[in-house]
N, C-alpha and C positions, 0 to 999 in steps of 0.2 A: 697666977694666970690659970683659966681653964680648959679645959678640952672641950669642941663642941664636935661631935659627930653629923654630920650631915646624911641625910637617908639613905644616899647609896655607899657611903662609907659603913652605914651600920648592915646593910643588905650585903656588902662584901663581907666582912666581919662574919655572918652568919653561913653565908657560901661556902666560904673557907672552912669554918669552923664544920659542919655537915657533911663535907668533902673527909676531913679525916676521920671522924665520928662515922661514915654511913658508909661511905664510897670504901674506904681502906680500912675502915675497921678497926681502926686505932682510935680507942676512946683517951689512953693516958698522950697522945702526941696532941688531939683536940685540947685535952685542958693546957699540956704544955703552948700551946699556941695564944690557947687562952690569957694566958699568964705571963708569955713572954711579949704579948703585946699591952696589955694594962703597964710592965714596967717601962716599955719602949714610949707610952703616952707620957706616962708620969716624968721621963727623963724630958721630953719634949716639952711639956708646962713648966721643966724650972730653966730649960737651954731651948727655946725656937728656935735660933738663928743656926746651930749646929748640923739640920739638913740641907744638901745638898741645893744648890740653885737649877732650878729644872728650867730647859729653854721652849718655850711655846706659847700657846693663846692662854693661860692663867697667870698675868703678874704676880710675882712675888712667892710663886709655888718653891716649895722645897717636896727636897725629898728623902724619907731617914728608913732605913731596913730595919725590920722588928728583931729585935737583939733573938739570936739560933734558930732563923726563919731568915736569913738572908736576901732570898730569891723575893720576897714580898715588902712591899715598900709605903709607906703610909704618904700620901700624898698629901699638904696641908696649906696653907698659909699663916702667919701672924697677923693676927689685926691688934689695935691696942690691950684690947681685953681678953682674947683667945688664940687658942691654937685651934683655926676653922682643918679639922679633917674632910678633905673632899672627897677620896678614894683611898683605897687599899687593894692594890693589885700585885698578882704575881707573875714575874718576869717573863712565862713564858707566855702571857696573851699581848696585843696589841695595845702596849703602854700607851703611846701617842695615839694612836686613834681613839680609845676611850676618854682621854683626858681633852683632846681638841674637840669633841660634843659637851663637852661640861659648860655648863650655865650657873656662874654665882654671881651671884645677888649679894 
């Protein structure tokens, strides 16, 4: 199975990543984040079903925390062929309200 990033999943991805890199100034916690989210996809392409069932307007959304980034949670669906990443948000913004404006197609 493969991972598909959807654009504002790859723009969180980036956010995040510039937040530790720019804002904190921690360039070694940016690559750890880095690093510890490619293993948290890659665990997610061999076990989908493993996150969490998220209740709202996206059937079949899960949801799995980036393994030593707890607080951040990759939002996704299974479809036969992929793991559709939707968002990746951190716990302390408005989870539900960003995710009930999401539109997939």
């Amino acid at each position: 199975m493969k991972v598909e990033l959807l654009p504002r999943a790859e723009s969180d991805i980036v956010r995040q990543f510039r937040y530790y890199l720019l804002d904190r100034g921690a360039p070694l916690v940016a690559q750890r984040f880095r690093e510890a989210l490619r293993e948290s996809l890659d665990l997610l392409k061999i076990h989908p079903c493993m996150g969490h069932l998220s209740r709202g307007s996206i059937t079949g959304l899960r949801s799995w925390p980036i393994k030593d980034f707890e607080t951040i949670h990759i939002f996704y669906i299974e479809t036969p062929r992929a793991v559709r990443v939707i968002r990746i948000l951190h716990g302390k913004r408005d989870v539900r309200r960003i995710l009930k404006q999401e539109k997939i197609s």
